[in-house]
TIMI-2910 file (N, C-alpha, C, CB; in pm, 1 decimal, decimal comma, always signed):
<rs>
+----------+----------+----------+----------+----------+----------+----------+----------+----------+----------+----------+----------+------+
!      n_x !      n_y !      n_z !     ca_x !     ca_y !     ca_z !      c_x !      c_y !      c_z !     cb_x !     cb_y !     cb_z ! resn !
+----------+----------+----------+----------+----------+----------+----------+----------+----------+----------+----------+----------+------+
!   -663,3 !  +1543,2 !    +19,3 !   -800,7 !  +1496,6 !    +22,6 !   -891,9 !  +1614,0 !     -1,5 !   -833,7 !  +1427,7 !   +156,4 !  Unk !
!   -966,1 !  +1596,6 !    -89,2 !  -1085,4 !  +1702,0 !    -74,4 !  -1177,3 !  +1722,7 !    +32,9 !  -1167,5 !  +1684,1 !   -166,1 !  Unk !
!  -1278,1 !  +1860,9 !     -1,9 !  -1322,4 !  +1905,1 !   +120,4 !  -1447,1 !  +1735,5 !   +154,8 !  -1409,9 !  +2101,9 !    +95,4 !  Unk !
!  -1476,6 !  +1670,9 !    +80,8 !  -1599,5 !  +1574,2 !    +63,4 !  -1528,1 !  +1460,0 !    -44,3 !  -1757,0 !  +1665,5 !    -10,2 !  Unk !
!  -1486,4 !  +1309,0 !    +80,5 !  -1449,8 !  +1203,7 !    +19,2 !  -1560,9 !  +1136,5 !    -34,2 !  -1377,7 !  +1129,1 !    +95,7 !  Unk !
!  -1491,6 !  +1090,8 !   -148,9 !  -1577,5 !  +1013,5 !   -225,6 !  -1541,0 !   +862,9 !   -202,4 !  -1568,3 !  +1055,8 !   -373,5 !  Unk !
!  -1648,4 !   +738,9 !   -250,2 !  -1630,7 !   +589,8 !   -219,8 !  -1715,7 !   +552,7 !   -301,5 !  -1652,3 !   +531,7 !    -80,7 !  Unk !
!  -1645,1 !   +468,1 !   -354,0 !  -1689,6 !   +391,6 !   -468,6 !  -1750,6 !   +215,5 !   -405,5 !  -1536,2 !   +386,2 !   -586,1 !  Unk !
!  -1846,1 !   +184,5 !   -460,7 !  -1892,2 !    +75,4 !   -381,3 !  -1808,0 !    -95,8 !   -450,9 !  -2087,5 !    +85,8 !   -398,2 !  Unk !
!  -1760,9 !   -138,8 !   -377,3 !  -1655,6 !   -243,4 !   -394,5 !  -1734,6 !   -387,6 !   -371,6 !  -1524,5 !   -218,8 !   -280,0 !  Unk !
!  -1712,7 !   -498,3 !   -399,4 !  -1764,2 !   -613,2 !   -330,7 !  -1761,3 !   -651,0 !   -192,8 !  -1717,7 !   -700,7 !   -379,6 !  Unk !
!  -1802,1 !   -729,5 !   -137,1 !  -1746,9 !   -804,6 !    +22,1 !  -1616,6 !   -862,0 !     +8,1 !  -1845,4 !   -941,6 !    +81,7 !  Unk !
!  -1616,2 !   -917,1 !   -129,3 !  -1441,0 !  -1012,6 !   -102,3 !  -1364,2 !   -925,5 !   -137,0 !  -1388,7 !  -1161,3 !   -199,9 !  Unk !
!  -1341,5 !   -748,6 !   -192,1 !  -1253,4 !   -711,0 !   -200,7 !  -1279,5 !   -650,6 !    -68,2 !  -1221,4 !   -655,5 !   -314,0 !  Unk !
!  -1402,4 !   -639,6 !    +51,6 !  -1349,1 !   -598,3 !   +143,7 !  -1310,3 !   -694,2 !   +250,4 !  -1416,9 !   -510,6 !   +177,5 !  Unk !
!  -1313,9 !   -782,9 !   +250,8 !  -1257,8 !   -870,2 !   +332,9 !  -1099,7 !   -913,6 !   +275,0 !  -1361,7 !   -990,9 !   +344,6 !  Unk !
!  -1103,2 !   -953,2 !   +166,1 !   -939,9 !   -934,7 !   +130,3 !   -862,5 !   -826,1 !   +162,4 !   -915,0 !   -936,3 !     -2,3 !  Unk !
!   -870,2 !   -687,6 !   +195,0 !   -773,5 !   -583,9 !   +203,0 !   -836,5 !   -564,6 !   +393,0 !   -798,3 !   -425,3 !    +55,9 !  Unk !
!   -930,2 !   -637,4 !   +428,1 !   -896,1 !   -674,1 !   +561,8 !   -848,3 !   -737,7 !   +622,0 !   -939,2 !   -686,0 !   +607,6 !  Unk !
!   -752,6 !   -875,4 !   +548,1 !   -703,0 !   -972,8 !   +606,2 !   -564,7 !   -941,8 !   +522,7 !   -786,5 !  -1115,8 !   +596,8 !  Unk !
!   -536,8 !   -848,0 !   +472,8 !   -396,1 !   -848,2 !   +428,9 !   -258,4 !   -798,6 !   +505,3 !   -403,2 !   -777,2 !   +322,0 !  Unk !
!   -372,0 !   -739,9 !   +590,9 !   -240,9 !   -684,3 !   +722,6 !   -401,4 !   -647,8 !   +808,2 !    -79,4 !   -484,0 !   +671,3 !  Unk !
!   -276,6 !   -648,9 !   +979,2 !   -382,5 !   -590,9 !  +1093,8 !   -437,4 !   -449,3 !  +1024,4 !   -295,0 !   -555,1 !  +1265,2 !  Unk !
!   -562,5 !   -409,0 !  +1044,6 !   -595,8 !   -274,6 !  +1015,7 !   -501,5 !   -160,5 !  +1092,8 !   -745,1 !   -259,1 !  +1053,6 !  Unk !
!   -478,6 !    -42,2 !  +1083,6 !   -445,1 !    +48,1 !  +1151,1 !   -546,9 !   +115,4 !  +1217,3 !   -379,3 !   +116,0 !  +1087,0 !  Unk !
!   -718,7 !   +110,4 !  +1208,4 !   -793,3 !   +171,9 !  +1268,2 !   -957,8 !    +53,1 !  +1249,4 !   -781,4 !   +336,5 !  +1201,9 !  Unk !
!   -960,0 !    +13,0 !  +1321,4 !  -1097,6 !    -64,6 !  +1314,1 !  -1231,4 !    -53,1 !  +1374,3 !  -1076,7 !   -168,9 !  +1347,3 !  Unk !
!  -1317,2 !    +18,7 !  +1357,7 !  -1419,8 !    +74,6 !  +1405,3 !  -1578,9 !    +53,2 !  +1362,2 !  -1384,0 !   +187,9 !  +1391,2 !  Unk !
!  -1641,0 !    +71,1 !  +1408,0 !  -1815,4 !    -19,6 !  +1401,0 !  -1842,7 !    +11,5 !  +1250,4 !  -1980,7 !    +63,9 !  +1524,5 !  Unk !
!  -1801,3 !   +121,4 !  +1167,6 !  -1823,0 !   +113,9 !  +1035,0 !  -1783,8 !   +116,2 !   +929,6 !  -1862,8 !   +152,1 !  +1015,2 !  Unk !
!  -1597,6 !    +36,6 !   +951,5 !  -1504,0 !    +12,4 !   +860,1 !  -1373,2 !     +7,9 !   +923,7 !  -1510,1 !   +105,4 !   +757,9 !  Unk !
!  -1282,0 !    +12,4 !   +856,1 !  -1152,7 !    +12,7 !   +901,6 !  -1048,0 !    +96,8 !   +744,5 !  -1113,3 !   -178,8 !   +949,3 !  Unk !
!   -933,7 !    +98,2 !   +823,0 !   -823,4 !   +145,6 !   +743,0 !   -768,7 !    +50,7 !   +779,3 !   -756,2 !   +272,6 !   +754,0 !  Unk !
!   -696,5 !    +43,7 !   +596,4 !   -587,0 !    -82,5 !   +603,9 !   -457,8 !    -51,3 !   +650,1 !   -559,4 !   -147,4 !   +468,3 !  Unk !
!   -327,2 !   -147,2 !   +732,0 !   -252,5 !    -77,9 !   +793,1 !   -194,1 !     -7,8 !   +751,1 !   -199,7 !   -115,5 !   +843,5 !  Unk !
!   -155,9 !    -53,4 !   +618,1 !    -30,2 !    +51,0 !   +585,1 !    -29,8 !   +170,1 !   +579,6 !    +21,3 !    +42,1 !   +482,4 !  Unk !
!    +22,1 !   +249,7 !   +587,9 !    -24,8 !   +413,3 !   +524,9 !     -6,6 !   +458,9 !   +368,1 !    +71,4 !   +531,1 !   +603,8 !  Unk !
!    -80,7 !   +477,5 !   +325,3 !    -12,1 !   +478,6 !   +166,8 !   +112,8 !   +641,1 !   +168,9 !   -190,8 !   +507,5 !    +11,3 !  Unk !
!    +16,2 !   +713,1 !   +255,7 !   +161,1 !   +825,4 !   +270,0 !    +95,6 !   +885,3 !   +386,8 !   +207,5 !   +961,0 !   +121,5 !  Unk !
!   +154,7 !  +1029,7 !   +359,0 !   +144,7 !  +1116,0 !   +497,6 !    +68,5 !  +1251,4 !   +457,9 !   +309,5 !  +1155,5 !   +567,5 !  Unk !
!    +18,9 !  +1300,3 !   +491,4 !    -42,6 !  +1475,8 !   +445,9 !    -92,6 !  +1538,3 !   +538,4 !   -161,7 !  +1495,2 !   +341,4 !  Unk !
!   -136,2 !  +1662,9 !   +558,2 !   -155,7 !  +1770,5 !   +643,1 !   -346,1 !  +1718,4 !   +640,3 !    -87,8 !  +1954,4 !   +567,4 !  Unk !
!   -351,4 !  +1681,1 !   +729,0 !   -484,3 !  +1602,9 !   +802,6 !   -601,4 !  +1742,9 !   +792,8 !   -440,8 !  +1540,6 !  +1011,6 !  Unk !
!   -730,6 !  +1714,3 !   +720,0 !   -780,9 !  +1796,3 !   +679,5 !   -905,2 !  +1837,1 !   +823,3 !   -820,7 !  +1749,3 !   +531,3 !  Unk !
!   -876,2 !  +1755,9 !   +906,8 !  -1011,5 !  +1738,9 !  +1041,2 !   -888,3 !  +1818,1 !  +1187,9 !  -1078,4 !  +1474,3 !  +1088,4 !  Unk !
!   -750,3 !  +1779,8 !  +1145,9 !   -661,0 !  +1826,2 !  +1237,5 !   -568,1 !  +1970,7 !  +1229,9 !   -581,4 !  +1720,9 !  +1243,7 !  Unk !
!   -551,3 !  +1960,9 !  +1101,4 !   -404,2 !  +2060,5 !  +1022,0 !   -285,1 !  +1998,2 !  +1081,9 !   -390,9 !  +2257,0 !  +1067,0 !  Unk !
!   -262,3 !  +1892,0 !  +1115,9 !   -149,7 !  +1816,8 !  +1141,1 !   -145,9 !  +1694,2 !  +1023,3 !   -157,5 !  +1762,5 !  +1297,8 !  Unk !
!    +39,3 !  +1717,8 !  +1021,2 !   +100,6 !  +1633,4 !   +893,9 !    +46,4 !  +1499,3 !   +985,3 !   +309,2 !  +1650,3 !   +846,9 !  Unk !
!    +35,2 !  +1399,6 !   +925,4 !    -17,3 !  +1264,9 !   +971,4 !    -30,6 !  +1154,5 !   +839,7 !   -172,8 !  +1291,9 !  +1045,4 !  Unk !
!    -20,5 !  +1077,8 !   +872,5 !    -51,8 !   +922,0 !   +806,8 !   -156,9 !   +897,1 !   +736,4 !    -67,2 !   +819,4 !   +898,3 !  Unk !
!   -194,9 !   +884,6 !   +623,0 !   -319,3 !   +895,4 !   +532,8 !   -323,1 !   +707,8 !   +497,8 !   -287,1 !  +1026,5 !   +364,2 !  Unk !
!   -444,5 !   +639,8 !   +519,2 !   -461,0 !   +512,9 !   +448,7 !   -534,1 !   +490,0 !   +362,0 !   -485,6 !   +431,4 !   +507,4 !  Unk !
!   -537,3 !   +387,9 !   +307,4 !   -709,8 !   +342,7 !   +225,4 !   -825,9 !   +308,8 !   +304,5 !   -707,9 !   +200,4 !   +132,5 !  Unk !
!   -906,2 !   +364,3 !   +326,7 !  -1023,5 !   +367,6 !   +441,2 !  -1122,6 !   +258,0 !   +322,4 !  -1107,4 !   +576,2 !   +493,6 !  Unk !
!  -1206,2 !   +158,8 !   +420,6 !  -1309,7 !    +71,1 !   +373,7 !  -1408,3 !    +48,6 !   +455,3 !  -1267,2 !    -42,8 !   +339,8 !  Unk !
!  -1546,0 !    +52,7 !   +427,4 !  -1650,3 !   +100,3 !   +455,6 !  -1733,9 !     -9,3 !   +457,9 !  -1683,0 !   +198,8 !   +380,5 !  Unk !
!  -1853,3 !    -65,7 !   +540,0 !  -1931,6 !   -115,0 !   +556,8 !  -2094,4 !    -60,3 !   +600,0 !  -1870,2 !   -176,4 !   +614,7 !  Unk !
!  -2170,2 !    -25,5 !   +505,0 !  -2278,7 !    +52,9 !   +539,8 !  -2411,7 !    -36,1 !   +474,4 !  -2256,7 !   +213,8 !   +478,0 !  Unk !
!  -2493,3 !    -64,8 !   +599,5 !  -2614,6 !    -98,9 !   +491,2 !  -2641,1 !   -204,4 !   +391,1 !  -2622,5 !     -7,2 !   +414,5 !  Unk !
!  -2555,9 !   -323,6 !   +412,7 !  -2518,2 !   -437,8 !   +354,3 !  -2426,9 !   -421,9 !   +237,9 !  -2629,0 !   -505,7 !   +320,0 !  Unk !
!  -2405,0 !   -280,7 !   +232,1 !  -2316,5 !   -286,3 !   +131,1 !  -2155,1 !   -203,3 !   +120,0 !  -2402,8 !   -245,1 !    +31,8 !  Unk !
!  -2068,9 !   -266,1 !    +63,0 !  -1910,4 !   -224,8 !    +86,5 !  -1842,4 !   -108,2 !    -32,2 !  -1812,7 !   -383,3 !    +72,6 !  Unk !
!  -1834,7 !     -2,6 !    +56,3 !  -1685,8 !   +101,3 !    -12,5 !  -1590,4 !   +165,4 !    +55,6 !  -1719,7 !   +223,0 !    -86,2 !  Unk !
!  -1510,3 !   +131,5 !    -94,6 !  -1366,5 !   +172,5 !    -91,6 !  -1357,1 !   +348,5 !   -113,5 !  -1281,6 !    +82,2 !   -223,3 !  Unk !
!  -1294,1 !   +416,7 !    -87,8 !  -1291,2 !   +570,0 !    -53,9 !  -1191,5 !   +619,3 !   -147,7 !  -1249,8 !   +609,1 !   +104,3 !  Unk !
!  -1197,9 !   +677,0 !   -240,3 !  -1166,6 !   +715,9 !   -348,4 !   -984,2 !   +782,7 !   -320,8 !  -1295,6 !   +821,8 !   -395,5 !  Unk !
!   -999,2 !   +845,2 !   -249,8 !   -884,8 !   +888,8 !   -160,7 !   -833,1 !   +877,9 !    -12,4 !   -891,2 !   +991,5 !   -169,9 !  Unk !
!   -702,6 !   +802,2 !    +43,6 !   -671,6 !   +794,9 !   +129,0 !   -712,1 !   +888,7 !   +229,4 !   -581,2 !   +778,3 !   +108,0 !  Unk !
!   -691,6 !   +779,8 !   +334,5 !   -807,4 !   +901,2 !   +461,1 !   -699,1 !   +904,7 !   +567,2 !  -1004,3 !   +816,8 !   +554,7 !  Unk !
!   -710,2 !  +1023,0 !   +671,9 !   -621,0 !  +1031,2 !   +803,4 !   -707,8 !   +917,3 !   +910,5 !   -615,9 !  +1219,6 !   +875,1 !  Unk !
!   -635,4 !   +919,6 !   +997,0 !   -770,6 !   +848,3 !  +1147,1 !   -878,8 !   +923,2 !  +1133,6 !   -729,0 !   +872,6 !  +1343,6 !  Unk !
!   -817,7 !  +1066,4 !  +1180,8 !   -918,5 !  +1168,9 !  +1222,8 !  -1087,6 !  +1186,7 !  +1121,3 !   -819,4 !  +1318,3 !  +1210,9 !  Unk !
!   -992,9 !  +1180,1 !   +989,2 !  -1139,0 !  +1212,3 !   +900,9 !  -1169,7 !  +1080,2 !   +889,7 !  -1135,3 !  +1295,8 !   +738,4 !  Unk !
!  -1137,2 !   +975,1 !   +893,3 !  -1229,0 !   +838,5 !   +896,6 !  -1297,1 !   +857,7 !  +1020,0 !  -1145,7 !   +685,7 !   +896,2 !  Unk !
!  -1287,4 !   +877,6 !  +1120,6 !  -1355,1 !   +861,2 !  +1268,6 !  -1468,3 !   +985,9 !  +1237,1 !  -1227,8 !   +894,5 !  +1429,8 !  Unk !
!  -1424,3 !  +1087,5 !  +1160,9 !  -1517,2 !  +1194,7 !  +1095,1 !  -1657,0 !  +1194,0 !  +1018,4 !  -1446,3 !  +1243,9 !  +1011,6 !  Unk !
!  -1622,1 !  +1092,1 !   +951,9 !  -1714,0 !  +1051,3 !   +828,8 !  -1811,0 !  +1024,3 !   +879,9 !  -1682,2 !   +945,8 !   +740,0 !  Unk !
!  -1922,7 !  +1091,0 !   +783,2 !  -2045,2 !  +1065,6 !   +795,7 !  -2102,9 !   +925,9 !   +694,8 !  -2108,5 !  +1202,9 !   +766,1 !  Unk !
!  -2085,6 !   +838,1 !   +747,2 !  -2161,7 !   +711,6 !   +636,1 !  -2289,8 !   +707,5 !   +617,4 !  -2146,8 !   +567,4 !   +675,9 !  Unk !
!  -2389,8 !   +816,1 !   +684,5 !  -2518,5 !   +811,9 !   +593,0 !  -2510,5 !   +886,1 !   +468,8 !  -2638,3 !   +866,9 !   +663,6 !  Unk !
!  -2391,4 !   +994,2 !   +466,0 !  -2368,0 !  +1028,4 !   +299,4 !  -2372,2 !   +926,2 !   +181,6 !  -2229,8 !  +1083,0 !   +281,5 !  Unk !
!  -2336,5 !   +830,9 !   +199,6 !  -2333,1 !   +751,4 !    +98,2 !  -2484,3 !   +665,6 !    +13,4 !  -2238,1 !   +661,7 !   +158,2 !  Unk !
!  -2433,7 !   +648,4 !   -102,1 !  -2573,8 !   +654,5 !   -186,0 !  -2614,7 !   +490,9 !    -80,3 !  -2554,9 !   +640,0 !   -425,9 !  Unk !
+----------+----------+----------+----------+----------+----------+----------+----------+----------+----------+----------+----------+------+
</rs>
């Protein structure tokens, strides 16, 4: 992951579809990660190897998808007033 994730802005039904496709692995007041993990990498908020997902975003009436898989840590990290 780079030092600054990027998210691309998605519809509501692609975020509600990849929310109902499995339980989330992390669900929180301004998005969730979907469960699966797509892989594992050295967690850029921790320096621990860990579980990376597709993180999805709800900000401001409007929905994104995060360009690159996220750990817990840097989703719980994220700043969502960055976004346009």
């Amino acid at each position: 992951m780079s030092a600054a994730t990027t998210f691309k802005e998605v519809g509501e039904a692609r975020y509600d579809e990849m929310l109902a496709v499995l339980p989330p692995a992390l669900w929180i007041d301004k998005g969730f990660l979907v469960g699966e993990p797509f892989g594992h990498r050295r967690c850029t908020a921790t320096g621990r190897l860990t579980a990376s997902f597709a993180a999805f975003i709800r900000y401001r009436g409007k929905y994104y998808e995060s360009e690159e898989a996220m750990t817990v840590a840097e989703f719980r990290a994220f700043d969502r007033s960055t976004l346009p």
